[in-house]
MARLUMBA-456885 format. One line per 10 residues: number of its first residue (from 1); their letters; for each residue x, y, z of N, C-alpha, C. Coordinates in steps of 0.001 Angstrom, whole numbers, plus 524288, in hexadecimal, padded with zeros to 5 digits. Each point is the difference from the previous one (the first is absolute). Example, Ala and Ser with C-alpha at 12.3 -4.5 7.8 and 13.67 -1.06 7.14 Angstrom:
# MARLUMBA-456885
1 = as = 83386:7E9C6:81E78:7FC86:804A6:80000:80384:804B0:80000; 7FEA2:8041A:7FD30:80334:804A6:8003C:7FCFE:80442:802DA;
# end
This chain:
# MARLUMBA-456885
1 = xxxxxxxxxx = 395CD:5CF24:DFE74:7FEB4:7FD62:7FB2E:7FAD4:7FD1D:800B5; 7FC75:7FFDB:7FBA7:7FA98:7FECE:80119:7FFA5:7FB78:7FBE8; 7FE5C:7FCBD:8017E:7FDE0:7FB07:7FDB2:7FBAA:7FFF0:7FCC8; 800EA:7FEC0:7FA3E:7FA24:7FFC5:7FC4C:7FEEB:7FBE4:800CB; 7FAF4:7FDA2:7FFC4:7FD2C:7FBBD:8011D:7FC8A:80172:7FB64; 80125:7FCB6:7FA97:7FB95:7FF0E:7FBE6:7FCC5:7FC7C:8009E; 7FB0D:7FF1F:7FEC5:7FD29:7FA45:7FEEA:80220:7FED2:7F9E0; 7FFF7:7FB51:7FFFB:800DB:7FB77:7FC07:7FB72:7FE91:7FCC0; 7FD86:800AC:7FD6E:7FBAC:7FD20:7FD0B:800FC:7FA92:7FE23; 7FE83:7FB4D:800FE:80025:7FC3A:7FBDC:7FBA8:7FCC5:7FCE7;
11 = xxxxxxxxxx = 8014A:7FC2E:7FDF3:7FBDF:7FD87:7FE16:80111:7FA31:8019E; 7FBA2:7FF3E:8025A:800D3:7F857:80140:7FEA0:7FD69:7FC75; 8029B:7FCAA:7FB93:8004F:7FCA5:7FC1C:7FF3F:7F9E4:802D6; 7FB05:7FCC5:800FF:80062:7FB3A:80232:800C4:7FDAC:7FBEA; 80224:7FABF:802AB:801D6:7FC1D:7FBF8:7F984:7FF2A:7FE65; 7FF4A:7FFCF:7FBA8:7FAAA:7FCF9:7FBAA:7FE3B:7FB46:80387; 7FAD1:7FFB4:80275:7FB98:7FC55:80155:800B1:7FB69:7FD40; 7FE95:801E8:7F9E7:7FEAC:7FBC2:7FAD6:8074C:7FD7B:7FF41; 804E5:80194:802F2:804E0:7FD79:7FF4F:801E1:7FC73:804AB; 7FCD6:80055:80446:7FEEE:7FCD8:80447:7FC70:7FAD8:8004A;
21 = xxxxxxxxxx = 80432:7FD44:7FCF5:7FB97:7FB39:7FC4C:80080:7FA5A:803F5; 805FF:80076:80529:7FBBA:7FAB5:80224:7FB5C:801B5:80412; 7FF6C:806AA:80028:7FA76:8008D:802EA:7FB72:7FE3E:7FC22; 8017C:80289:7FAC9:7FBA0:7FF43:7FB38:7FE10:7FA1F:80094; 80453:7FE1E:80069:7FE60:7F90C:7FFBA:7FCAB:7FE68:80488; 801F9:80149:803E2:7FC50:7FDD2:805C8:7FB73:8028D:7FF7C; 7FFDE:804D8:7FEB0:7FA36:80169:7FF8B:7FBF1:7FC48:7FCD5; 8015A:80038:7FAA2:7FDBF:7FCB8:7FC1A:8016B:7FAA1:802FE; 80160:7FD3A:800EA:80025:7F962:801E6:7FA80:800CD:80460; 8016F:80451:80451:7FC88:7FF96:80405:7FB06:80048:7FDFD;
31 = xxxxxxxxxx = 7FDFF:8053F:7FAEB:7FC27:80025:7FFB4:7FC43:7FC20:7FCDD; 80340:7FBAF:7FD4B:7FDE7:7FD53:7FC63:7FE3E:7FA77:80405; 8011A:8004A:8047E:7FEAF:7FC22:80489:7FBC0:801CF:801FF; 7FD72:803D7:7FEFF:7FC72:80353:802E8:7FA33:7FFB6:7FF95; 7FB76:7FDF4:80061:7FBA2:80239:7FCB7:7FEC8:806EE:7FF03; 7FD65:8010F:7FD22:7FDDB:80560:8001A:80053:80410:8044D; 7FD25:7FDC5:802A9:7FF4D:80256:80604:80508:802CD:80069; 802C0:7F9F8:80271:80468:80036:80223:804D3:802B7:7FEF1; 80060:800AB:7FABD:80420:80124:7FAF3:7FDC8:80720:80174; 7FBB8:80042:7FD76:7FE93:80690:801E8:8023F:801E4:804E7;
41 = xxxxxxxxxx = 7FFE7:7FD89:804F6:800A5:80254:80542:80617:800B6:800B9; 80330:7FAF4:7FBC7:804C6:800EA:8010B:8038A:80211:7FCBF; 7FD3A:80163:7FB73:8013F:803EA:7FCE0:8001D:80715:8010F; 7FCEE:8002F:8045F:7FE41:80459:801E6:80324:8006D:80432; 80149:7FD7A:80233:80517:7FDD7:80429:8055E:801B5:7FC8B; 80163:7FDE3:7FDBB:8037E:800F2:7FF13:80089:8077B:7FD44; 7FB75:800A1:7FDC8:80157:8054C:7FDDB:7FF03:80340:8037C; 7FD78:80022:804E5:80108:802D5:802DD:8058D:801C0:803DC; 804EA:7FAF9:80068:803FA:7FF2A:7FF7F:80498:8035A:7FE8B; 7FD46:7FEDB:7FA2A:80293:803A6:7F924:80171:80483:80302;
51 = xxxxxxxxxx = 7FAE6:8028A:8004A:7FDA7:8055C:8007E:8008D:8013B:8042A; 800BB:7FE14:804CE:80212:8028E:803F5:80688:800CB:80091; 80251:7FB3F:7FCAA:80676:800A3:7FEF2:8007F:80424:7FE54; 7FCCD:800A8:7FCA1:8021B:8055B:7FC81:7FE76:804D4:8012A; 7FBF0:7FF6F:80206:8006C:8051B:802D4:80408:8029C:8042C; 800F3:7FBBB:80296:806D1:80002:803CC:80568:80330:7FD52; 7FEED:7FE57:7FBF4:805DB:80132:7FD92:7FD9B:80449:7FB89; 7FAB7:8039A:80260:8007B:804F2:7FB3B:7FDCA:800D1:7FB80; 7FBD8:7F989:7FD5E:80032:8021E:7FB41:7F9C7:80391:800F3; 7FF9A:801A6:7FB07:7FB18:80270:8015A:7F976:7FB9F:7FDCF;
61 = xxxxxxxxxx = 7FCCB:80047:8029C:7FA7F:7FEBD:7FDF4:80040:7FD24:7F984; 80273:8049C:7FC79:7FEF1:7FD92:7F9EC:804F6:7FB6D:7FECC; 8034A:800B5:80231:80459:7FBD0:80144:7FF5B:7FADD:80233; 7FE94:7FF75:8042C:7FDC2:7FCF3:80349:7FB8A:7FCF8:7FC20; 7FC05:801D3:7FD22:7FCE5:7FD84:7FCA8:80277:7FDF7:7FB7F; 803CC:802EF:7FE00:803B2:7FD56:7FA59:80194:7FAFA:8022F; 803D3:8011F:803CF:8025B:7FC6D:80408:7FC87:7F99C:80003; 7FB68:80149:80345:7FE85:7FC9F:8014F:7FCB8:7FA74:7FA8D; 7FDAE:80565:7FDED:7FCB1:7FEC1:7FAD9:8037D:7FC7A:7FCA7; 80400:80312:7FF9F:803C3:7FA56:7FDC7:8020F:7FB11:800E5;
71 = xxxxxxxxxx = 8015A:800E2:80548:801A3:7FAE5:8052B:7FAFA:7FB62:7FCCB; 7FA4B:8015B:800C9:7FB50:7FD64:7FEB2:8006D:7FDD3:7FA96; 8010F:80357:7FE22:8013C:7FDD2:7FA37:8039D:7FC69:7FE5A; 803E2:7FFE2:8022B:803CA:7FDDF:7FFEA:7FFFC:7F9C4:80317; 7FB6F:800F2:80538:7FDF9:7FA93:80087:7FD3B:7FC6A:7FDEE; 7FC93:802EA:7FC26:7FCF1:7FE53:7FD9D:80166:7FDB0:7FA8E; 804BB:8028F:7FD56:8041F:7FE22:7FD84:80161:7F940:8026B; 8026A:8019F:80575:801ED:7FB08:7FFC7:7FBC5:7FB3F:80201; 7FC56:800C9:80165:7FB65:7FC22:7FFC5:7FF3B:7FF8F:7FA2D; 7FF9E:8011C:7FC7A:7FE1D:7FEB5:7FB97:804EF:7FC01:7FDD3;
81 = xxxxxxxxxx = 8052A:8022F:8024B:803BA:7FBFA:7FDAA:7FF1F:7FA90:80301; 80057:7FFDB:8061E:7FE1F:7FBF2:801D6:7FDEF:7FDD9:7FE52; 7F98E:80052:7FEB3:7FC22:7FDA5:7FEAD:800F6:7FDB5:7F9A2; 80426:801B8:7FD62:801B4:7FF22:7F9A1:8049A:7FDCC:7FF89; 8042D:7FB49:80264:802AF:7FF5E:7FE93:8038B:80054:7FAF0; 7FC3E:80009:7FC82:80217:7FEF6:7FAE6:80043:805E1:7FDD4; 801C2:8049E:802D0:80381:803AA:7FDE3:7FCBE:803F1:7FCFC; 7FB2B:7FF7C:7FF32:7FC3F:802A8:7FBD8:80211:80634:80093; 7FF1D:802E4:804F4:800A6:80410:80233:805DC:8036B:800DF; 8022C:7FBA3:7FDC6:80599:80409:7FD83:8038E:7FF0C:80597;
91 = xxxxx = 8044C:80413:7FEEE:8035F:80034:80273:7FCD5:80309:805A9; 8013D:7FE9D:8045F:7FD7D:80395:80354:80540:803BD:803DF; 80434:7FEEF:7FE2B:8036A:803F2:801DF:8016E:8068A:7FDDC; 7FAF1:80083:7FD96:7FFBA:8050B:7FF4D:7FCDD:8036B:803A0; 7FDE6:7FD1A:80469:7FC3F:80327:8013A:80425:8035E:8056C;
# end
């Protein structure tokens, strides 16, 4: 009796960047402590991070950019709430 051995195809579904919100937060707190400079180098720090996680676990190149592109957005979201106490910018648990 002979043994089939199929491959499996799957798809790796990561949990959402932009739903990983107390990273979202430390990012935005850290970077709003930052000058320019500084904020650039560790912004670049961290997305190199992103982007090497994800490449680990499979996704491809145009993924990895959705991925990350949003993570950014989503910091930048919450710096704007920081900086606005008074709510102007809506609910930010949509992002």
């Amino acid at each position: 009796m002979q043994k089939v051995v199929s491959a499996v195809s799957c798809q790796v579904i990561p949990f959402p960047l932009t739903k990983r919100l107390a990273t979202v937060r430390e990012v935005a707190s850290k970077l709003r402590e930052k000058n320019e400079r500084h904020a650039e180098a560790y912004r670049n720090s961290i997305a190199d991070g992103l982007f090497e996680h994800l490449a680990k676990i499979g996704l491809s190149e145009d993924e990895q950019d959705e991925q990350v592109g949003a993570f950014f957005s989503a910091v930048e979201l919450e710096m704007f709430a920081m900086y606005d106490p008074s709510g102007i910018y809506g609910d930010r648990s949509v992002y």
